[in-house]
C-alpha positions as CSV (number, residue, x, y, z in Angstrom):
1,X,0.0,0.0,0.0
2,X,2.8,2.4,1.2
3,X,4.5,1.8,-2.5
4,X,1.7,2.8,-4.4
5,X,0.9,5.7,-2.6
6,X,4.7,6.4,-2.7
7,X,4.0,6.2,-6.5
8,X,1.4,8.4,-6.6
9,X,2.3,11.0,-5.0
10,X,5.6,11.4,-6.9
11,X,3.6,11.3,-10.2
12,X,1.3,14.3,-9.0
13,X,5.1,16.3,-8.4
14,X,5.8,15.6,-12.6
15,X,5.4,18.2,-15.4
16,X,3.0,17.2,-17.7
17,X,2.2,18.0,-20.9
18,X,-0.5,18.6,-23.4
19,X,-1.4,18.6,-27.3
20,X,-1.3,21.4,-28.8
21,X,-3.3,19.8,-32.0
22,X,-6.7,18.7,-32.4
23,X,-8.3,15.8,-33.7
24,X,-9.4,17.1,-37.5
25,X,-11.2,15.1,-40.2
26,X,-8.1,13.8,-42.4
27,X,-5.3,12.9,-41.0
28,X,-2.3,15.2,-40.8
29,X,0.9,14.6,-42.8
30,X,3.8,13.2,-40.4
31,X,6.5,14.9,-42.5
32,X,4.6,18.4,-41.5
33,X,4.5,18.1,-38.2
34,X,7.3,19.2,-35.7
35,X,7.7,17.4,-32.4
36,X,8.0,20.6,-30.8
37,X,4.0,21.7,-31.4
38,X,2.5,18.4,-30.8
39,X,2.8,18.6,-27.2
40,X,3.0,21.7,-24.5
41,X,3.2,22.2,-21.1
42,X,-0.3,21.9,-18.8
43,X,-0.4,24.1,-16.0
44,X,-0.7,23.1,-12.3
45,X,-4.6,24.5,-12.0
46,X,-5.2,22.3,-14.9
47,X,-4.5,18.5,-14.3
48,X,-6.4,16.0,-13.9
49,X,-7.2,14.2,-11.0
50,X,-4.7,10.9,-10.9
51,X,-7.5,8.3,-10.5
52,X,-6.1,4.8,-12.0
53,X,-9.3,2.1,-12.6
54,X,-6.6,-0.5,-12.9
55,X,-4.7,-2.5,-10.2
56,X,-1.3,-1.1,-9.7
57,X,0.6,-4.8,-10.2
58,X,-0.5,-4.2,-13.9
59,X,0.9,-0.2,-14.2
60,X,4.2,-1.8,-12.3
61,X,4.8,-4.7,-14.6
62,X,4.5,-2.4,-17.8
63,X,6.9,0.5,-16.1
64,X,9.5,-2.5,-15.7
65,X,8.9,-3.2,-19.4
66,X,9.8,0.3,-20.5
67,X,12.7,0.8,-18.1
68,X,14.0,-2.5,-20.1
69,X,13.8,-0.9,-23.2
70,X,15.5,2.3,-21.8
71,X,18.8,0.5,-20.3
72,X,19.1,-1.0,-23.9
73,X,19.4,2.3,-25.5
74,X,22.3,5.3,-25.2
75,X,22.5,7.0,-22.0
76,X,22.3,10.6,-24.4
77,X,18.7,9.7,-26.8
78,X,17.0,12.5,-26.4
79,X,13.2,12.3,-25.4
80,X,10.8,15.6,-26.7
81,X,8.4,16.6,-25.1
82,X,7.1,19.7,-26.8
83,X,9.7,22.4,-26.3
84,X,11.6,20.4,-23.4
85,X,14.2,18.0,-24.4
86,X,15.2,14.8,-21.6
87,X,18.3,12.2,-21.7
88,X,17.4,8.6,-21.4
89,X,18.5,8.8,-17.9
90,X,16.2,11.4,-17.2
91,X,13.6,9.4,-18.8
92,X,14.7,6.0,-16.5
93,X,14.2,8.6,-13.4
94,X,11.3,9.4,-13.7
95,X,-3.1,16.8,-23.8
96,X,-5.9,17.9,-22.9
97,X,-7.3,18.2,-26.2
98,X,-9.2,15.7,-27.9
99,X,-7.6,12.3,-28.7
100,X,-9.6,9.4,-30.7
101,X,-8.7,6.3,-29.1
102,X,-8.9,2.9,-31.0
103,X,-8.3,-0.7,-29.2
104,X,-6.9,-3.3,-30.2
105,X,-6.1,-6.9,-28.8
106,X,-3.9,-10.0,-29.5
107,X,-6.1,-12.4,-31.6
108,X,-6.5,-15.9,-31.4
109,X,-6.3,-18.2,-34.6
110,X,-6.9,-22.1,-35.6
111,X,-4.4,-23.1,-37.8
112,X,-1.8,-26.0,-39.9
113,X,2.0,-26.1,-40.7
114,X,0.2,-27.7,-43.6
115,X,-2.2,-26.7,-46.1
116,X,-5.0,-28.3,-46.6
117,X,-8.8,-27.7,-47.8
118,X,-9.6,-26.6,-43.5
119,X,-6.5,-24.3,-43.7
120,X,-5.9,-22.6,-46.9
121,X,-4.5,-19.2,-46.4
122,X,-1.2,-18.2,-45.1
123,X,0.7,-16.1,-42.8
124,X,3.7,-15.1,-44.8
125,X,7.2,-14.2,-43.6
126,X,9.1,-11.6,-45.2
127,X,9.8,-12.4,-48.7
128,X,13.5,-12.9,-50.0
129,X,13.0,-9.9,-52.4
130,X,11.8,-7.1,-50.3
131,X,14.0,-4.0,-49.6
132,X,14.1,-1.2,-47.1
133,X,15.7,1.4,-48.3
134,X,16.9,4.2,-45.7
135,X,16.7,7.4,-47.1
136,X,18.2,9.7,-44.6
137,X,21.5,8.2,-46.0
138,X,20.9,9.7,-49.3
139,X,20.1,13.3,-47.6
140,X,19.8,14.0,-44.0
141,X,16.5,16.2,-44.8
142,X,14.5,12.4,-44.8
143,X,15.7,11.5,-41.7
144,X,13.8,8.4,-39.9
145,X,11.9,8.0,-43.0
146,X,12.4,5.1,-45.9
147,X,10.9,2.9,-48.5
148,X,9.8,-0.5,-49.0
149,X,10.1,-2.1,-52.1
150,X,11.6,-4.9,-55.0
151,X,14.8,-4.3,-57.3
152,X,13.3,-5.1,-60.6
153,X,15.0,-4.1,-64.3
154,X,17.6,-2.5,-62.5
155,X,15.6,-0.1,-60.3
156,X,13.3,0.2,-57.0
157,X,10.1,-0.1,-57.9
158,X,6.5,-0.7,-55.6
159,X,6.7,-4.1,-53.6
160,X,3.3,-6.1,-54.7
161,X,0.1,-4.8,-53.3
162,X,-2.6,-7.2,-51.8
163,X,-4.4,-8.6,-54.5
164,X,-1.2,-9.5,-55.8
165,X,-0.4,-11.4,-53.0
166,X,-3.8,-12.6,-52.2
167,X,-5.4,-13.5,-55.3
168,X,-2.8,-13.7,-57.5
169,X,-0.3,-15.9,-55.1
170,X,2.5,-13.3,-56.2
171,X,4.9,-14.3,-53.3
172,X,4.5,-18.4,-54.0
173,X,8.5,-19.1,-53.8
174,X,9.1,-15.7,-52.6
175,X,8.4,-15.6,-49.2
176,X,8.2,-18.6,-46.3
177,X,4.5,-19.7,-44.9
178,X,4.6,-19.6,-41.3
179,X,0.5,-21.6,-41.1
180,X,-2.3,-21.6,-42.6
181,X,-5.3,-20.5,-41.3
182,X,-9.3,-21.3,-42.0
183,X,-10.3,-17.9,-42.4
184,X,-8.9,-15.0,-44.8
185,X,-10.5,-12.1,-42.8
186,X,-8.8,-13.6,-39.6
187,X,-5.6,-13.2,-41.5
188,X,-6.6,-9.7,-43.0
189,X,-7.5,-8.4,-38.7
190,X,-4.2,-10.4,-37.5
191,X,-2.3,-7.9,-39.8
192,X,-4.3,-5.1,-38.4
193,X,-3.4,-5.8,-34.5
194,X,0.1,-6.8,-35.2
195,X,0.6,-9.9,-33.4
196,X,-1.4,-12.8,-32.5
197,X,-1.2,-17.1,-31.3
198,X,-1.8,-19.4,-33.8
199,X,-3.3,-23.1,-32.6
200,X,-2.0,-25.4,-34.7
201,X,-3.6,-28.8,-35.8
202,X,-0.6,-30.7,-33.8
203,X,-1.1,-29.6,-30.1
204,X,1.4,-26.4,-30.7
205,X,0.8,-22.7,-30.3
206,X,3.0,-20.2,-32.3
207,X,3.2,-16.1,-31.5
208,X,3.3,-14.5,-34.9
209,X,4.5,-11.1,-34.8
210,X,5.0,-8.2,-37.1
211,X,8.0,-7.9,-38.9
212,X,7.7,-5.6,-41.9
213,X,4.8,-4.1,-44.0
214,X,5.0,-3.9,-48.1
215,X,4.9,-0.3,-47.8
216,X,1.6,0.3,-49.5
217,X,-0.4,3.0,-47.5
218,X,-2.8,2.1,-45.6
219,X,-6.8,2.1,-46.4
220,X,-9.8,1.6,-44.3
221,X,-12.4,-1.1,-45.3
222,X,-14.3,0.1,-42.9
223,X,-14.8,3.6,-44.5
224,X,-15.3,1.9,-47.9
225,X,-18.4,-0.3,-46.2
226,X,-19.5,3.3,-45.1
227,X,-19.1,5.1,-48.0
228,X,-20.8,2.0,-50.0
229,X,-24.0,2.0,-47.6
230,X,-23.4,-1.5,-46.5
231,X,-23.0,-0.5,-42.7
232,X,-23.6,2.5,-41.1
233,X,-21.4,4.7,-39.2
234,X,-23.1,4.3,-36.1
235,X,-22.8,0.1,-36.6
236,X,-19.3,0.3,-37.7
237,X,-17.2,-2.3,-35.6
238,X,-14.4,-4.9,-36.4
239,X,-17.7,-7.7,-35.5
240,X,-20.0,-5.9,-37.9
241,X,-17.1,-6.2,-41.1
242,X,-16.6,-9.6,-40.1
243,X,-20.4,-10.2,-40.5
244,X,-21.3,-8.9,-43.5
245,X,-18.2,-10.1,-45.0
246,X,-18.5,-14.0,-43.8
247,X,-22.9,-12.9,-44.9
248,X,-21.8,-11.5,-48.4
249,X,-18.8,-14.1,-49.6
250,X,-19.0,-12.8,-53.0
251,X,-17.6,-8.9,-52.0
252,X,-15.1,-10.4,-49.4
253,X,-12.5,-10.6,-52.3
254,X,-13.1,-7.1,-53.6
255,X,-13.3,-5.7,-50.2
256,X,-10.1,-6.8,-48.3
257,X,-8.3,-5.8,-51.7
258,X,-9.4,-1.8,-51.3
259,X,-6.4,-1.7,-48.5
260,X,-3.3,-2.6,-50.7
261,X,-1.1,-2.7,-47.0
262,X,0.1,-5.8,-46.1
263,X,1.8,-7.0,-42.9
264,X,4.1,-9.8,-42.9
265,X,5.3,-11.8,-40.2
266,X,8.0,-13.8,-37.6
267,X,7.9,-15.8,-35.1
268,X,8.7,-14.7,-31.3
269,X,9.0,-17.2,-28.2
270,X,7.0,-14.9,-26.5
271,X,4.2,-12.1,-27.4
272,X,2.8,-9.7,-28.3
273,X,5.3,-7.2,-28.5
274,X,5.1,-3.6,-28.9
275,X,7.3,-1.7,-31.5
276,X,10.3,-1.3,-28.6
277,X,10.5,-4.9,-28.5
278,X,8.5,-5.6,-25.1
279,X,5.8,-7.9,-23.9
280,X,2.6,-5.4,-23.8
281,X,0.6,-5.5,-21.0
282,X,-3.3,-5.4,-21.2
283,X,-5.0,-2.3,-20.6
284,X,-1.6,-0.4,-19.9
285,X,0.4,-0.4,-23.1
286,X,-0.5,2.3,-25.6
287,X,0.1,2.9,-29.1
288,X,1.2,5.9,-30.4
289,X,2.7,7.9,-33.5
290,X,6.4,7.0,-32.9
291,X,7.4,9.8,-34.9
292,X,5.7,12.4,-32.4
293,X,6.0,10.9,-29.4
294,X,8.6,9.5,-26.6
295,X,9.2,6.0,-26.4
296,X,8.4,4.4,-23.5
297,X,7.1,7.4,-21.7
298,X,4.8,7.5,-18.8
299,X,1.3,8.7,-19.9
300,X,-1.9,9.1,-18.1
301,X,-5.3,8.5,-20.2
302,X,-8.9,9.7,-20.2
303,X,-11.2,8.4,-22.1
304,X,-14.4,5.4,-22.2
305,X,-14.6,1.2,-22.3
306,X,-17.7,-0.3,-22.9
307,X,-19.9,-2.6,-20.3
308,X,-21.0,-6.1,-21.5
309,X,-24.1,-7.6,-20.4
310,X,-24.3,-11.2,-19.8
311,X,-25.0,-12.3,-23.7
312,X,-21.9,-10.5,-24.6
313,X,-23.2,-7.3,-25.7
314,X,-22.2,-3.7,-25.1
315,X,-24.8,-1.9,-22.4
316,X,-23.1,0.8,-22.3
317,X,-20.0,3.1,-22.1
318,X,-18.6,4.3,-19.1
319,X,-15.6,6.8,-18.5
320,X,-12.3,5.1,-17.0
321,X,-9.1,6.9,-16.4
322,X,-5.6,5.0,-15.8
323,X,-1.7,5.3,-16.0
324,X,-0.4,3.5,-19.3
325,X,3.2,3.2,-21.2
326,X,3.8,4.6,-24.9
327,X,4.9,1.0,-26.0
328,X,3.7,0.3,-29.7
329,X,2.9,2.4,-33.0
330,X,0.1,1.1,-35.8
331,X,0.1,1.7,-39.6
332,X,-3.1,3.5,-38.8
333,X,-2.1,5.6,-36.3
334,X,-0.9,8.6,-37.5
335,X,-0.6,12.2,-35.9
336,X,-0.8,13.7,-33.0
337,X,-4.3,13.2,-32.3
338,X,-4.6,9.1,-32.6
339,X,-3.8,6.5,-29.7
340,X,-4.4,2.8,-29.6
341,X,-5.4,1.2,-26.3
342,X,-3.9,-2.5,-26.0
343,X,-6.7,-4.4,-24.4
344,X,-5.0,-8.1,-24.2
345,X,-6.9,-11.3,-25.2
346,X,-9.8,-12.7,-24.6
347,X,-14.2,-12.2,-25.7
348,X,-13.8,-8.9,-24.0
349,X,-10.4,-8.0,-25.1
350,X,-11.8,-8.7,-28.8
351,X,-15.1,-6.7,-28.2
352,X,-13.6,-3.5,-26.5
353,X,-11.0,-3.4,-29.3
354,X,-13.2,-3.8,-31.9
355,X,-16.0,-1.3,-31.0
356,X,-14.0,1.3,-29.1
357,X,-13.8,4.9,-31.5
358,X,-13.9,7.5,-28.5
359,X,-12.3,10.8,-27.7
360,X,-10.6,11.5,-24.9
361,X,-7.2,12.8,-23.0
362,X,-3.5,12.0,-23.2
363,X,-1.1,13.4,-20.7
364,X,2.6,12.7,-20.4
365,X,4.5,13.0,-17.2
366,X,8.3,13.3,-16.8
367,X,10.4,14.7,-13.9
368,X,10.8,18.1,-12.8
369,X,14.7,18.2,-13.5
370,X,14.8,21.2,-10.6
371,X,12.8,18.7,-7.9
């Protein structure tokens, strides 16, 4: 009891700090955003109150998982946070505005080392002729930005887009099946969360993790199933595109094609794993632009989780607020006004992640360096 008090109180003695960017209705572009404006400095009258609807044992195992990833990195990486600039020690010591936050969960698949008419569609590995190309080495303007693609005719060109790799079996000697599953959208949402366990036919389970993407941007099937009238925006959940694609078979082709992204993957001992390379820990582990934001950082969120009845369904929404660790970064999260809860596994993991589209409140906290 005396720890987490001890805890709290030095948390309530941090800076904090606070976007200085709203949510808007297209996305920003990274490359014009400075780290500086994303984030400024709240005053004291102005915080929230530190309320954490989480037990502690949870906030303290994912703090150890971020102080793992800072003793791995130089003592001198600096950390911004708005206009203030913090060393990795700094960091180990130690927005109001509106944010939309997403969920999302580790997944749960049935699969085969083999394929078979139950288990026809794989989870690839990355194939033997994609290429990352790091541009900041061509001109230091690009920094922390690069390309993904295929040497072909004696130049870089586009690596394969999904219905290349989907329907055309494009990557058939290119790339190494890691299983095969029974269900292509299961596939199409395990490259949307990022990681997942695959049950295999033989008694084993596998942790399949992201490894690379084929740099094709990223597009929402969800807004296409809006913008087609086929579900409304009020409907719209990761359950309600699995239904009317498993109720319309002849569109599910067509559909999963409109995003050309695909993610490919390895396999880990352990999972999932956020972008730092750390086990994530349900309900405490966000995701967050990593282009904007500090790794690892201490955040404190605002912002709703949904109330299931006994049938399974949502009864309601009620406001939570909790501690949580900048651990992970999505495809789909982009600019300063996105975050990504990580819910875990599980019926409810799968339904909070999958309905969960609400605004709320991101605050970072880092040491006073004159406390």
């Amino acid at each position: 009891m005396n720890r987490k008090t001890n805890f709290l109180n030095t948390s309530i003695a941090v800076f904090m700090f606070i976007f200085a960017l709203v949510v808007c209705g297209c996305e920003p572009t990274v490359k014009k955003i400075r780290k500086e404006y994303v984030m400024e400095k709240v005053s004291s009258w102005s915080l929230p109150e530190f309320t954490d609807d989480l037990r502690h044992d949870g906030l303290e195992h994912s703090i150890l998982k971020s102080l793992s990833y800072l003793h791995k990195i130089p003592a001198d990486r600096e950390f911004v946070f708005g206009p203030d600039r913090y060393n990795t020690d700094h960091m180990i010591v130690s927005r109001r505005g509106q944010v939309l936050y997403t969920g999302y969960y580790e997944p749960h698949l049935r699969g085969s080392l083999l394929q078979s008419d139950g288990y026809q569609f794989p989870i690839y590995s990355r194939p033997d002729d994609l290429i990352a190309i790091d541009l900041s080495l061509f001109n230091e303007k690009f920094a922390g930005e690069k390309i993904i693609g295929r040497y072909a005719d004696q130049t870089v060109v586009p690596y394969y887009e999904r219905s290349e790799i989907d329907t055309h079996r494009i990557l058939e000697g290119r790339a190494e099946v890691l299983a095969w599953v029974e269900d292509p959208v299961d596939v199409f949402f395990l490259q949307i969360q990022g990681s997942g366990k695959v049950y295999l036919d033989n008694g084993e389970v596998i942790n399949v993790h992201y490894q690379t993407t084929n740099g094709q941007p990223y597009r929402s099937i969800g807004k296409l199933l809006i913008d087609d009238g086929k579900i409304s925006a009020e409907e719209m959940s990761m359950q309600k595109i699995r239904e009317y694609l498993h109720a319309h078979p002849e569109e599910m082709e067509a559909v999963l094609n409109h995003n050309p992204s695909y993610v490919f993957f390895k396999i880990e001992p352990d999972g999932p794993l956020g972008n730092i390379n750390v086990k994530l820990t349900p309900g405490r582990s966000i995701a967050l632009d990593r282009y904007l934001f500090p790794p690892a950082a201490l955040a404190f969120i605002q912002t709703q989780k949904p109330v299931i009845d006994a049938s399974g369904q949502i009864h309601s929404w009620q406001p939570f607020a909790r501690f949580a660790l900048n651990q992970d970064t999505g495809g789909a999260i982009r600019g300063p006004g996105r975050a990504d809860l990580f819910w875990g596994n599980g019926p409810y993991a799968e339904i909070a992640a999958g309905h969960m589209k609400h605004t709320g409140e991101l605050f970072f906290l880092v040491l006073d360096p004159d406390a």
